[in-house]
C-alpha positions as CSV (number, residue, x, y, z in Angstrom):
1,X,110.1,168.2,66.1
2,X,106.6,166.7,66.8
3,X,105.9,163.5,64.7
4,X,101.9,163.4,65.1
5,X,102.3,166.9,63.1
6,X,104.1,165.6,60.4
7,X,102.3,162.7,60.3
8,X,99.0,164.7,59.9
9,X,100.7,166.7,57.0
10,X,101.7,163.8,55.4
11,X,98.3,162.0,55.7
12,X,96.9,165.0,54.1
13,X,99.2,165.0,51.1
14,X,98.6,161.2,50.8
15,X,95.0,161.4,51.1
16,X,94.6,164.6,48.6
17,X,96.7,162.2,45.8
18,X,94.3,159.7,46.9
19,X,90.9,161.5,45.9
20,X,91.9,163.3,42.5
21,X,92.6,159.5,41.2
22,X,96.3,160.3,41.1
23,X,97.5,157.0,42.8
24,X,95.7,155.3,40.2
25,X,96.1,156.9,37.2
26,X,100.1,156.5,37.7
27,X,99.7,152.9,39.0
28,X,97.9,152.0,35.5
29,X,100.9,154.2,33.8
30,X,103.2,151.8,35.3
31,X,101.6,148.6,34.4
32,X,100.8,149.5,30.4
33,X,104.2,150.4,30.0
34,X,105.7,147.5,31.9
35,X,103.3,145.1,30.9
36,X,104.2,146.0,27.1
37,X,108.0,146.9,27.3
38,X,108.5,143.5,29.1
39,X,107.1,141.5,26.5
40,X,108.5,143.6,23.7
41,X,111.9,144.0,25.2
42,X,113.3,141.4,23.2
43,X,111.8,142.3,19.6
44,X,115.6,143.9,18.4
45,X,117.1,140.8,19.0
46,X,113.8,139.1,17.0
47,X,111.9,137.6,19.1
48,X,109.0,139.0,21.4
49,X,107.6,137.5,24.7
50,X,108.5,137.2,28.9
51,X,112.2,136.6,28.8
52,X,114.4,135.3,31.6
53,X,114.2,138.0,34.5
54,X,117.6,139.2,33.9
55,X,116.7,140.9,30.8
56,X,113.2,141.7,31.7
57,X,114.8,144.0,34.4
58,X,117.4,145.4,31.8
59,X,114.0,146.1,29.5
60,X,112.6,148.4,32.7
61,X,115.2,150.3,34.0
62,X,115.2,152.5,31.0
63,X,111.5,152.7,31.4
64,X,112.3,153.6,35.0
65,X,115.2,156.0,34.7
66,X,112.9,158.2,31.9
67,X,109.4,157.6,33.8
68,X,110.0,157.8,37.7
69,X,112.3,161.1,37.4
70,X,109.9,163.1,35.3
71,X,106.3,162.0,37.4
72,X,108.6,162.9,40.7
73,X,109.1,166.2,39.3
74,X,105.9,166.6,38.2
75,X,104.6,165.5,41.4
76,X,106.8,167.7,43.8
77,X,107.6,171.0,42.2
78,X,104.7,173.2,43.4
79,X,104.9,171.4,46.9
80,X,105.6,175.0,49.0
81,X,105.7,177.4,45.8
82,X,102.4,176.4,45.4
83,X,100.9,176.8,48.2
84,X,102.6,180.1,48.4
85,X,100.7,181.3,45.3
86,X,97.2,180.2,46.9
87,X,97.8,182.1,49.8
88,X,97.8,178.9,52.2
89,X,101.0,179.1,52.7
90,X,100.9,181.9,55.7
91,X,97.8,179.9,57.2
92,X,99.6,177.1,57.2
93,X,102.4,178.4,59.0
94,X,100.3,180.2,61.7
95,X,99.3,176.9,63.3
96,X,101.5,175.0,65.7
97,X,103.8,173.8,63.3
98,X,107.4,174.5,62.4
99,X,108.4,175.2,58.5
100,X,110.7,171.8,58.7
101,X,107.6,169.4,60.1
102,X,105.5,171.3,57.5
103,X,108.2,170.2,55.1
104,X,109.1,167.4,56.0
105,X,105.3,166.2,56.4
106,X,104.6,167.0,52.7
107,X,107.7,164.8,51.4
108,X,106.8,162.1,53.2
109,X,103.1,162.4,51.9
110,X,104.0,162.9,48.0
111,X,106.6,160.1,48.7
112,X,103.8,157.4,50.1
113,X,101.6,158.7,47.0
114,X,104.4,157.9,44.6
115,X,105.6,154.6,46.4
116,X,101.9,153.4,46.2
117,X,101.7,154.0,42.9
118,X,104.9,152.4,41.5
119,X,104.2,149.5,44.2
120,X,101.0,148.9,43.1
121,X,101.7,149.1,39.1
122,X,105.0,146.7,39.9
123,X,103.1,144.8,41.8
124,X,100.3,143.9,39.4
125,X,103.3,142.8,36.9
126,X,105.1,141.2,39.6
127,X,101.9,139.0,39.3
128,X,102.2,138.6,35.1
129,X,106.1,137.7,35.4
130,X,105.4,134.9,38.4
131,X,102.6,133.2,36.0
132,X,105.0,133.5,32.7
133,X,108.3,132.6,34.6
134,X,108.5,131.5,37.9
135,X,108.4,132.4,41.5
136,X,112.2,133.2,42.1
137,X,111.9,135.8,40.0
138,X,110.3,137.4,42.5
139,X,113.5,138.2,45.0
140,X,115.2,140.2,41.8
141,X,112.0,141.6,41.1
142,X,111.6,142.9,44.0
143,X,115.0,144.7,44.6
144,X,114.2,146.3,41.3
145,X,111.2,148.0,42.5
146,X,112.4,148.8,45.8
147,X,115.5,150.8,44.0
148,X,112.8,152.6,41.6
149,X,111.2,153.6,44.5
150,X,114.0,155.0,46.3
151,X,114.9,156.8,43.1
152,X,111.7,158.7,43.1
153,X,112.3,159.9,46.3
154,X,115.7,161.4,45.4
155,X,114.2,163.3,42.7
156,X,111.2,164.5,44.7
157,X,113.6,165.3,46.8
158,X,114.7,167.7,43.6
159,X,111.6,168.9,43.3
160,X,110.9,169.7,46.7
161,X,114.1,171.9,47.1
162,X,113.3,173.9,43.8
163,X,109.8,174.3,45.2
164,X,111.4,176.0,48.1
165,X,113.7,178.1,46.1
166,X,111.9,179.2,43.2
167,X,110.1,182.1,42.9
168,X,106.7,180.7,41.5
169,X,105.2,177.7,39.8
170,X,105.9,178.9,36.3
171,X,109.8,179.3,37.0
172,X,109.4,176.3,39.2
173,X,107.7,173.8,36.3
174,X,110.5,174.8,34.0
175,X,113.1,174.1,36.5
176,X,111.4,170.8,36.9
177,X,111.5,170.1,33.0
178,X,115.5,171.7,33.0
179,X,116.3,169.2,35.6
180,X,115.0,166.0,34.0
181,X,116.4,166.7,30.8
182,X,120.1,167.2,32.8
183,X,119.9,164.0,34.8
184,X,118.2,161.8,32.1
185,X,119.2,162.7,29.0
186,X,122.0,165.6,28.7
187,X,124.8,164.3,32.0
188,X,125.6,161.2,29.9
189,X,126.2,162.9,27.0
190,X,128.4,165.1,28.4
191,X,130.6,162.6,30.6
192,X,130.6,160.4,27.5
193,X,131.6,163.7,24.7
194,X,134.8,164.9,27.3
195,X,135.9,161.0,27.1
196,X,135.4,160.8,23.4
197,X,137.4,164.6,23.3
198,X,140.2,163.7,25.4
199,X,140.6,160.4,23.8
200,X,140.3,158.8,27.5
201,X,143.2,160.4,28.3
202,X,141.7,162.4,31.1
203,X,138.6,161.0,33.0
204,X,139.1,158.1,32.3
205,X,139.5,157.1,36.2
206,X,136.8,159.7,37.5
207,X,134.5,158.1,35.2
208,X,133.0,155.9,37.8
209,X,132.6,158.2,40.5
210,X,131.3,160.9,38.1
211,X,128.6,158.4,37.7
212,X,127.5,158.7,41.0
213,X,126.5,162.5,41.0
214,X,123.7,161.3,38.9
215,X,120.5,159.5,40.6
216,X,119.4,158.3,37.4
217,X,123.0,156.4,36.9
218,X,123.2,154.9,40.4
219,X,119.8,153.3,39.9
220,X,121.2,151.5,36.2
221,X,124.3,150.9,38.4
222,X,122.3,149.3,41.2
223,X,120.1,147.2,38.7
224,X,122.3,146.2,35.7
225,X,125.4,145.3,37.9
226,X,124.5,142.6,39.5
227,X,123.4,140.8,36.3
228,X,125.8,139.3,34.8
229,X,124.7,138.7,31.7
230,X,123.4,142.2,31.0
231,X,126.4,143.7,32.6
232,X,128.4,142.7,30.2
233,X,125.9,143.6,27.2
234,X,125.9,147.4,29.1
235,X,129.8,147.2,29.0
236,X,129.7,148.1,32.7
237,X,132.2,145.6,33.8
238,X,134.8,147.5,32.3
239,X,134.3,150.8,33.1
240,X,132.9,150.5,36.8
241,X,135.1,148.7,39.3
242,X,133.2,145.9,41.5
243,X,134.7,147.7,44.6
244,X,132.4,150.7,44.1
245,X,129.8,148.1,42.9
246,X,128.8,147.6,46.2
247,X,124.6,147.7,46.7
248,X,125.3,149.0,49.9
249,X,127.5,151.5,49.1
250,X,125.0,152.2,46.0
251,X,122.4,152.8,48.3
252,X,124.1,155.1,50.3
253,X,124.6,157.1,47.6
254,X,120.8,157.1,46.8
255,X,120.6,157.7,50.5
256,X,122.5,160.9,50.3
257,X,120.8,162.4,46.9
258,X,117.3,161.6,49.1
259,X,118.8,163.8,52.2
260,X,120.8,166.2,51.3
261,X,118.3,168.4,48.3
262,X,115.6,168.0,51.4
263,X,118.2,169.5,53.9
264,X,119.4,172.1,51.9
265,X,115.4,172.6,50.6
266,X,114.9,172.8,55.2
267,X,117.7,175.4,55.7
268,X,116.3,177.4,52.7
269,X,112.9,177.4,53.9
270,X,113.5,178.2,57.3
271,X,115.3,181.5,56.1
């Protein structure tokens, strides 16, 4: 595996986001909808305005878990598919490059193009939050964007695999779309109906760990836990044990849902 290749793909990738305005366009996507959720967060409860950080963070990570899956997606799905519908694809692979650096090198470039977006929207109000609160917000704050970002990653890690597998864009973008609306909005649903059906009965104990086969949960996990307050308001301290709690052990588990889609997307494409 040659690194400077990789790198070279990825700079490409990066720098191709860079001049269609993609970076920023996202980036101001970001900040609108942070900027207005976290001052609006608190308008059920009656009252409107830049709350304690603890519940500004609870405000985003629904913003997060139904934004950052869907532009990922978006972002990744026609990585290899698409350039095998151009015709690039074969010219591509006739330079001195394997099919993993080639892959590997256009993950790392969509990831830097997302991370700069998210980073750059956060960032701006990271800025907002220090003014109307204080500057120990900014350790929390941090951690929060730093977990968005990783979540991203796991599902352009998705997207990259069903690039690689499908058999063009059109299947591939509703794939995408089938995907998001499983992790986001229907796995809940269902963990929460087979509860519901079996009266608790049976579950109840896997509940926790069923969590973790979603990304989108892991990230709420990672964020709402280790908030006290909101914790309890999300009911999470008694249905998710502290022991599996861990943000280390968390992360892992992001870890894995970042590695293992891109493996399996490598094997694929090598075949």
């Amino acid at each position: 595996m040659e690194i400077r290749q990789i790198r070279t793909i990825a700079a490409k990738e990066f720098q191709d986001r860079i001049r269609n305005r993609w970076v920023v366009a996202v980036a101001l996507i970001f900040t609108v909808f942070a900027l207005v959720i976290a001052y609006l967060g608190g308008a059920q409860q009656g009252s409107v305005g830049f709350r304690s950080i603890e519940f500004t963070i609870a405000s985003l990570v629904s913003l997060v878990i139904y934004l950052v899956p869907l532009i990922a997606l978006i972002l990744g799905f026609d990585a290899i598919v698409g350039e095998r519908e151009r015709g690039s694809l074969d010219l591509l692979l006739s330079l001195p490059i394997t099919r993993f650096e080639l892959l590997l090198g256009k993950y790392l470039g969509l990831s830097g193009a997302l991370a700069a977006s998210m980073l750059a929207g956060f960032g701006i109000v990271a800025v907002v939050l220090t003014i109307q609160l204080d500057t120990g917000i900014l350790l929390h704050f941090s951690g929060f964007v730093g977990t968005s970002v990783l979540l991203g990653m796991a599902f352009l890690s998705l997207a990259v695999t069903l690039s690689v597998f499908a058999a063009d864009r059109t299947r591939a973008s509703g794939l995408a779309i089938a995907l998001w609306f499983f992790f986001v909005l229907i796995f809940d649903l269902l963990v929460l109906g087979a509860l519901v059906v079996t009266g608790g009965q049976y579950g109840g104990e896997l509940f926790p760990y069923l969590l973790l086969l979603n990304p989108a949960d892991v990230f709420r996990i990672l964020n709402i836990y280790s908030l006290e307050e909101v914790r309890s308001l999300y009911g999470l301290a008694t249905v998710f044990p502290a022991a599996l709690a861990s943000p280390w052990l968390l992360g892992g588990v992001m870890f894995a849902w970042i590695t293992i889609p891109l493996s399996i997307a490598a094997w694929r494409f090598r075949r």
